[in-house]
N, C-alpha and C positions, 0 to 999 in steps of 0.2 A: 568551541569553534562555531561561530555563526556561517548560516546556510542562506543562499537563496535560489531563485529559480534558476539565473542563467547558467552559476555553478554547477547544479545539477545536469542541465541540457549539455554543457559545452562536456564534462565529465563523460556524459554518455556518449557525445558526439567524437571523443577524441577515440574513444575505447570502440565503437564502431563507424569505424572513418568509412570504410570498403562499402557498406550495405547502403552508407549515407548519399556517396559520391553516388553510387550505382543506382539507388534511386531518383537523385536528381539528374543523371545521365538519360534512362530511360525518359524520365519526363518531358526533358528539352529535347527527345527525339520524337516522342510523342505530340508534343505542344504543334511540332516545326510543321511532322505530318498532318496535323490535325488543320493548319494553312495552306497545306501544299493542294488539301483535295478540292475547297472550291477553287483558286488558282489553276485547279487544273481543269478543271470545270468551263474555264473561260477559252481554254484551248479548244476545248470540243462545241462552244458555239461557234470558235473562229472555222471550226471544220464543215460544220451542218449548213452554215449560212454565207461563210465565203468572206467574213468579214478578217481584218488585223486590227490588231491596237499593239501599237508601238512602245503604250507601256509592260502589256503580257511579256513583248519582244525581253524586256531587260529580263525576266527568266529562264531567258534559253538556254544559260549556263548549265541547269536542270537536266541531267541525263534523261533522256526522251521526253522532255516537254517541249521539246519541237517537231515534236512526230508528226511527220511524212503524211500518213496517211489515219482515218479512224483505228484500222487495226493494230496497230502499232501505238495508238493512245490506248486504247482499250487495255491492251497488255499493261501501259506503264498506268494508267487508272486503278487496275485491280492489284499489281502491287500495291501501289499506293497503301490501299484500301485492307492490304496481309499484315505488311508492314507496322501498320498503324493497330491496325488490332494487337500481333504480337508486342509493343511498346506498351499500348494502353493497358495492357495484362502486366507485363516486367514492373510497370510503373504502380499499380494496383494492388499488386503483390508486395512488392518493396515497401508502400505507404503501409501496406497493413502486418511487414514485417516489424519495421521502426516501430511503429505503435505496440506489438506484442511484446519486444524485445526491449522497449522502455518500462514497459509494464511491470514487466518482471521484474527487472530490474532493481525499480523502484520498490514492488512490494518486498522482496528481499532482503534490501536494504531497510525497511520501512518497519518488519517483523524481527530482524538483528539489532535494532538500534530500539525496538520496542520491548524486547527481552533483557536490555540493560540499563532502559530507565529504573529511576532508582523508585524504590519500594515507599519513601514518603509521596510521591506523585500519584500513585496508583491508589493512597490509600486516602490523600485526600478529594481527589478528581473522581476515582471510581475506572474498570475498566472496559465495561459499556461503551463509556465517551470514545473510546476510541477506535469502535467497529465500523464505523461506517466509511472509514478510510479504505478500508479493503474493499467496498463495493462503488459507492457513487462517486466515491474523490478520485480514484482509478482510472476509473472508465470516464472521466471528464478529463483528465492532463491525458490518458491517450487520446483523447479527440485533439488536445488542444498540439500534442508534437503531429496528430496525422493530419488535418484537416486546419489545424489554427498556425501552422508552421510550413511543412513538407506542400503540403499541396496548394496551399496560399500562394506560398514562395514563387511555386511552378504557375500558378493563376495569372499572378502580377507579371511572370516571365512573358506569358501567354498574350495577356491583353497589352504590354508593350509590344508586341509583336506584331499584332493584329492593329491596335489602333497606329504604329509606324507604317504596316504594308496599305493602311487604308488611307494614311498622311500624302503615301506617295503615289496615290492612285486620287485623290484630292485635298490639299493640305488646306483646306477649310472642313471641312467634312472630320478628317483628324482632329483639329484643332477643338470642335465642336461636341465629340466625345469622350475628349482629355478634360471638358471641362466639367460635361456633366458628372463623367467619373467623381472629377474631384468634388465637387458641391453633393453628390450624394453620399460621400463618406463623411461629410464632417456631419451635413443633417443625420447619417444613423448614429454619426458619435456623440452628439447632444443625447440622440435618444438610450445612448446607452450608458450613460451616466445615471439614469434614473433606474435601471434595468441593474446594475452593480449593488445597491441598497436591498432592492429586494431580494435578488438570487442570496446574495448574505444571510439575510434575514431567515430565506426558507430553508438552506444547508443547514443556519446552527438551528430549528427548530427541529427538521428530520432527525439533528442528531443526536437531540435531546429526548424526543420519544422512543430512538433505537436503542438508548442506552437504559429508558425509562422500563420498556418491555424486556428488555434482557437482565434488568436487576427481577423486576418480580415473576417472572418465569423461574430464574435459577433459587428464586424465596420460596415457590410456588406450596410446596411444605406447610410452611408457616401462615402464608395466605390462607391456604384452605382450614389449616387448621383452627382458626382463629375468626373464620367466616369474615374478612374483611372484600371480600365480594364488590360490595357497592360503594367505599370508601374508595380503592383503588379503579373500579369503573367511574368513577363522577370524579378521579385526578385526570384517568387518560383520557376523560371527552373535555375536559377542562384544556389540556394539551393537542386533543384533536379539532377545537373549536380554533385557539390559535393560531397553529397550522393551518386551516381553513382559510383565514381573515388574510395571514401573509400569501398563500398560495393564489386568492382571488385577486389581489394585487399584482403579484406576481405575473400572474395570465394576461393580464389587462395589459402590460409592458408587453409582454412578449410579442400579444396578438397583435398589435399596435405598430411592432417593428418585424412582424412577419407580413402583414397586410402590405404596410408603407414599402417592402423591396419591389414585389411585382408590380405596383404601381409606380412606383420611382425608374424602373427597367421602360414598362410601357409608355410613361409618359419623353423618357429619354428616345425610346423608338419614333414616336411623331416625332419629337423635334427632327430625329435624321430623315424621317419620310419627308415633311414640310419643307425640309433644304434639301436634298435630290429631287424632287418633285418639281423647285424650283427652280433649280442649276437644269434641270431636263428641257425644261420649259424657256428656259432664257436665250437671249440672243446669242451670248457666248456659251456655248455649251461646253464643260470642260469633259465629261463621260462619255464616251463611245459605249455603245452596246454589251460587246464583251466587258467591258472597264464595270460598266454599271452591274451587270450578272455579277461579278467577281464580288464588289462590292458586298452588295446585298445577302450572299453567301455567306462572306466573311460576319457581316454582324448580325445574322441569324446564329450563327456557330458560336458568337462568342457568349448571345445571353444567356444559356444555363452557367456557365464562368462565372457572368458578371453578378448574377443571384448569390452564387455561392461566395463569392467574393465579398459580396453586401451582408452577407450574412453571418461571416465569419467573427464580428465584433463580442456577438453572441459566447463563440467559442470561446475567445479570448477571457471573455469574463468570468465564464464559471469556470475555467482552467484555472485561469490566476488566485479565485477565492479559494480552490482546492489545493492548489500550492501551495499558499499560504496557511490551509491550515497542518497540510503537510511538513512544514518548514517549520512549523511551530512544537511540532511532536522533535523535529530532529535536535533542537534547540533546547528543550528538555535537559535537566541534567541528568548523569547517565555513569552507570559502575563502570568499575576497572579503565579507569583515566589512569590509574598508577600502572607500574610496566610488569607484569607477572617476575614472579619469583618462585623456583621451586625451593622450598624449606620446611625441614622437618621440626615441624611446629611443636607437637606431641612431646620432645624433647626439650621445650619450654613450659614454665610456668606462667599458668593462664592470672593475671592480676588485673582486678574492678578496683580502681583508683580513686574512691570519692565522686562515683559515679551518678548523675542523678537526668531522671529521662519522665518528660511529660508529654503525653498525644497532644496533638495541634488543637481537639475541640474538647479537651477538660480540662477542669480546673485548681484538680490534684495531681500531682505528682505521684509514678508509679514507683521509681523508686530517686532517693535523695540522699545523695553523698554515701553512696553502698559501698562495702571492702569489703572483698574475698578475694581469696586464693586458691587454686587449683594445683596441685603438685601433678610435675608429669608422669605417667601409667600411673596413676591413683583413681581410686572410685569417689566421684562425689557427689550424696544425696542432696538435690534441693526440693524442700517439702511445705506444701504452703495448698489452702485451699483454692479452688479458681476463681482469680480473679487476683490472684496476689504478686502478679510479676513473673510467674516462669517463663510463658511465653514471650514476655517483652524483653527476660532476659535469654532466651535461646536466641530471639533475633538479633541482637544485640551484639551477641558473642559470634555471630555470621556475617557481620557486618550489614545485615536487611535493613539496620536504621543506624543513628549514630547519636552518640548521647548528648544530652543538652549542656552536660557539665561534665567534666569528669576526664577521666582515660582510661582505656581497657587495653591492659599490655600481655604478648607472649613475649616472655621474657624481656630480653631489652628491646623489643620488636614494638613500638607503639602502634594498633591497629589503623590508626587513621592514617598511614604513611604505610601500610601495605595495601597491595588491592584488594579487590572481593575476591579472585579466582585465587588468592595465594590462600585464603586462609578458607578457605568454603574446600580447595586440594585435601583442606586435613582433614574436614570432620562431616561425619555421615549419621544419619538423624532418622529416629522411628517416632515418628507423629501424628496424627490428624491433621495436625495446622499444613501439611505440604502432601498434599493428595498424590494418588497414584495416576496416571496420566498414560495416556496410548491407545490403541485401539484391541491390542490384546496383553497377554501377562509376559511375553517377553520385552515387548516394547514398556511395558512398567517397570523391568526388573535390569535393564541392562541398559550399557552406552551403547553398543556396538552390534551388528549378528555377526561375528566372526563366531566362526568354526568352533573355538577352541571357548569362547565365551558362552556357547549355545550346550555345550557339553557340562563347563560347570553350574551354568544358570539352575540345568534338569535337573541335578545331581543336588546342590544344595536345596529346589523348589520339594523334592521328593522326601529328601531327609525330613524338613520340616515338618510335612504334609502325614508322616508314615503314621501318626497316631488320631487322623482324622476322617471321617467315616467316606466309605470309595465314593458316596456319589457326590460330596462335598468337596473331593480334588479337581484340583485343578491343573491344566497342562499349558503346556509354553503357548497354544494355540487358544486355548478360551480367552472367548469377548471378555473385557470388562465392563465395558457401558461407561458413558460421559461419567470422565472421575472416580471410574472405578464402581458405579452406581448398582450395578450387578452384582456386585461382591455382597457378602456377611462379612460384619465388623472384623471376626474373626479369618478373613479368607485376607479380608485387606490389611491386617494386622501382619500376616504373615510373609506377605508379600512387600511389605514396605520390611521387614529385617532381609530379605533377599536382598532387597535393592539395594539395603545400609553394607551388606555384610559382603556382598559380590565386589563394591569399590576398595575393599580393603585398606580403607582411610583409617589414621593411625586413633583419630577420638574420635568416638562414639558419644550420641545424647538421645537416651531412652525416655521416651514420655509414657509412664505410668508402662515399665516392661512387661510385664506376665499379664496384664487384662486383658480380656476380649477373648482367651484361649482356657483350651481345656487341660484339666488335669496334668496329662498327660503328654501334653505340648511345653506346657508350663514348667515342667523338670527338665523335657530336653534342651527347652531354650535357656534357661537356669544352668543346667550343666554345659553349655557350650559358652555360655558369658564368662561363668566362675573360671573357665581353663585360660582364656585369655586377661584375665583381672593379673596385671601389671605387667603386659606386653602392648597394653593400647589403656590411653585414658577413657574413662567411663565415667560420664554425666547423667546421673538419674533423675528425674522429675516424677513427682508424684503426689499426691494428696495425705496420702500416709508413711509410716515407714515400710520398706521394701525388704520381703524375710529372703534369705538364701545368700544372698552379696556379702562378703566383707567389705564394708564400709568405712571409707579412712575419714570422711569427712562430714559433716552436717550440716548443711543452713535453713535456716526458718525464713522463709520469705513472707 
């Protein structure tokens, strides 16, 4: 399914219609008030000085804008003045609710549909590349629904409003600021066409460096241990030079079309000064006094509007490049297209059909035209030193990649015609290659905190634990650290068979079982595999062969 921007907006716009409406309600009560106070302004000269102007008259329809007397305007002045504050709030709040509630939205969306792209993308792109969506591409489409959409909207409502009520108090004078208007959006749109090349430019380089520092941070290991110090210093100032080069570009536009609005604003102010000035002066005078105050109010009021109005192009532009790169992540191909199925898999024979599977940047094949068979509750060693295919065949048989040739069937079940979540239901894995994750050991070890899950979590975490020295235990509350970084091989070893063995998924795939623990753990976890060995299939991996198993089967990878 191909994505785009309006989709998205109108999506969100359907699903909060109430917040949407009530924001642009507040606004256009906001906008009206925001007219009504110098308008009303012109009554209180008609009071102080004794003057009328016949065109104020057409506002008398105005509950107490034809107040009697100063005290009675005073009262409907300071409303005015409540009024408008409480709107300008309702409206303010609203604009920065839409914005939060897009946000979210979106990153939600953004994090669900990033969890199911598929595992060749990640593996050739890297997933660096795609952090910087969660911070600056965010916080640009919220500017661009609060401020490039919602309050524009309400702007343009605003200065229709202001340049009609100024049309009708002089329709040269109107005529006069509908035009400037127009002539200085097309000159910013020229200017921002130049402004579109570079904002591009400096997004995809930010997010080349963000991905660049997040791959050798998380190496950081390997960096130091290998002193490559000044190698990777002389990449990222190589990367931070041209970042520089686009950035100073970059500015140069901006400044360019942030200078040019305030002088585009003041130079549109003389021209209104030098025609009232001269309508003042003329024989035909079309402004009365009041008429003229009103005036002048009005388009003192409206130029912070009309800044932000001019400036808005801006918004538009880095919203749209961040859509777009947002739209491009959604676009991504992505797991479980097919419709779940629950099926007890386990009760299938697992069949590699002339399977043959090469990584996208070598130039050997890891494995080519492969046959096996797996009988269901049967145990079966695959033994091969690393680097020989176990792990490209654990992925394989989970569906993580998909083979370049070949077929890999449960039973009459072809895997490419079930989803990932039907067959990932069946089988639960103790490895390295799929880290332990959370912020503490329950959140490593469990789906859920229900009651009843937090009960057997302890209970099996303990079991395991009973033959490992007390200060080395660990409880459903201890940290793990990024990835489980806190742990000994041996704590995370243990804590990844909780996690395999708490889902009670019917197959099992052990990478290298009994290492990393002691003696003593080694026979209990030995004796509780051996008791379930042909009530659930079991897939070994391992370098050598594995003593304690009955073994139904062998392969030399």
């Amino acid at each position: 399914m191909s994505h785009n921007k309006w989709e998205i907006i109108k999506s969100f716009g359907y699903k909060n219609i109430r917040l949407v409406v009530f924001t642009l309600i507040a606004g256009l009560c906001y906008n009206i008030l925001t007219i009504m106070i110098p308008i009303s302004i012109g009554k209180f000269y008609e009071l102080s000085f004794g003057f009328s102007s016949h065109r104020l008259a057409a506002f008398k329809f105005i509950p107490f804008m034809d107040a009697p007397d100063f005290n009675s305007f005073l009262i409907f002045f300071f409303t005015l003045v409540l009024l408008r504050l409480l709107f300008e709030y309702l409206n303010r709040y609203g604009i920065g609710l839409v914005g939060e509630r897009f946000s979210k939205t979106l990153r939600e969306r953004l994090f669900k549909h990033q969890l199911q792209i598929s595992m060749s993308i990640y593996n050739s792109k890297g997933i660096g590349k795609y952090l910087l969506r969660y911070s600056g591409d965010l916080k640009s489409i919220q500017n661009y629904i609060k401020n490039g959409l919602i309050r524009f909207i309400q702007d343009v409502i605003l200065l229709s409003i202001v340049v009609s009520s100024i049309g009708y108090f002089d329709i040269h004078l109107g005529l006069i600021i509908a035009g400037c208007i127009l002539f200085s959006s097309v000159l910013l749109w020229v200017l921002n066409r130049a402004l579109y090349k570079a904002s591009l430019d400096r997004r995809n380089s930010r997010s080349g460096m963000l991905s660049f520092v997040n791959t050798r941070l998380r190496g950081i290991m390997a960096l130091k241990a290998f002193n490559k110090y000044q190698p990777e210093e002389k990449r990222y100032r190589k990367r931070s030079d041209t970042l520089y080069d686009i950035g100073k570009r970059y500015t140069k536009i901006v400044a360019l079309l942030q200078a040019s609005i305030p002088a585009i604003t003041y130079s549109m102010l003389g021209v209104i000064m030098f025609y009232v000035f001269s309508s003042a002066n003329s024989d035909n005078k079309t402004l009365e006094g009041a008429s003229l105050l009103v005036l002048i109010l009005l388009i003192i009021s409206i130029l912070p509007v009309l800044r932000r109005s001019l400036r808005v192009s801006i918004v538009w532009k880095l919203g749209n490049i961040s859509f777009s790169k947002l739209i491009d992540i959604f676009d991504l191909p992505k797991e479980n297209e097919l419709s779940f199925e629950q099926m007890p898999l386990n009760q299938e024979e697992i069949v590699f059909k002339e399977v043959s599977y090469k990584y996208f940047n070598s130039p050997r094949p890891v494995f080519k035209d492969l046959e096996l068979s797996i009988p269901p509750k049967s145990t079966t060693l695959f033994q091969g030193k690393s680097g020989s295919g176990k792990s490209t065949f654990v992925r394989l048989l989970l569906k993580l990649m998909s083979p370049s040739s070949g077929q890999i069937l449960f039973g009459n079940h072809c895997c490419s015609k079930l989803s990932e979540k039907t067959i990932r239901k069946n089988i639960a894995i103790v490895s390295k290659d799929f880290p332990l994750y959370g912020r503490d050991v329950y959140e490593a070890i469990v789906y859920n905190r229900k009651e009843s899950s937090k009960e057997n979590a302890k209970f099996l975490l303990d079991h395991l634990q009973q033959f490992e020295d007390e200060k080395n235990q660990l409880q459903l509350d201890s940290k793990i650290g990024d990835l489980a970084s806190n742990l000994t091989s041996g704590q995370q070893k243990i804590l990844m068979y909780c996690r395999a063995l708490l889902t009670k998924k019917p197959i099992l795939i052990l990478e290298e079982p009994l290492k990393e623990l002691n003696n003593k753990t080694q026979k209990l976890l030995l004796q509780m595999l051996t008791s379930i060995q042909g009530q659930k299939t079991l897939i070994l991996l391992d370098d050598h062969n594995v003593k304690g198993f009955e073994i139904d089967n062998v392969y030399y990878l």
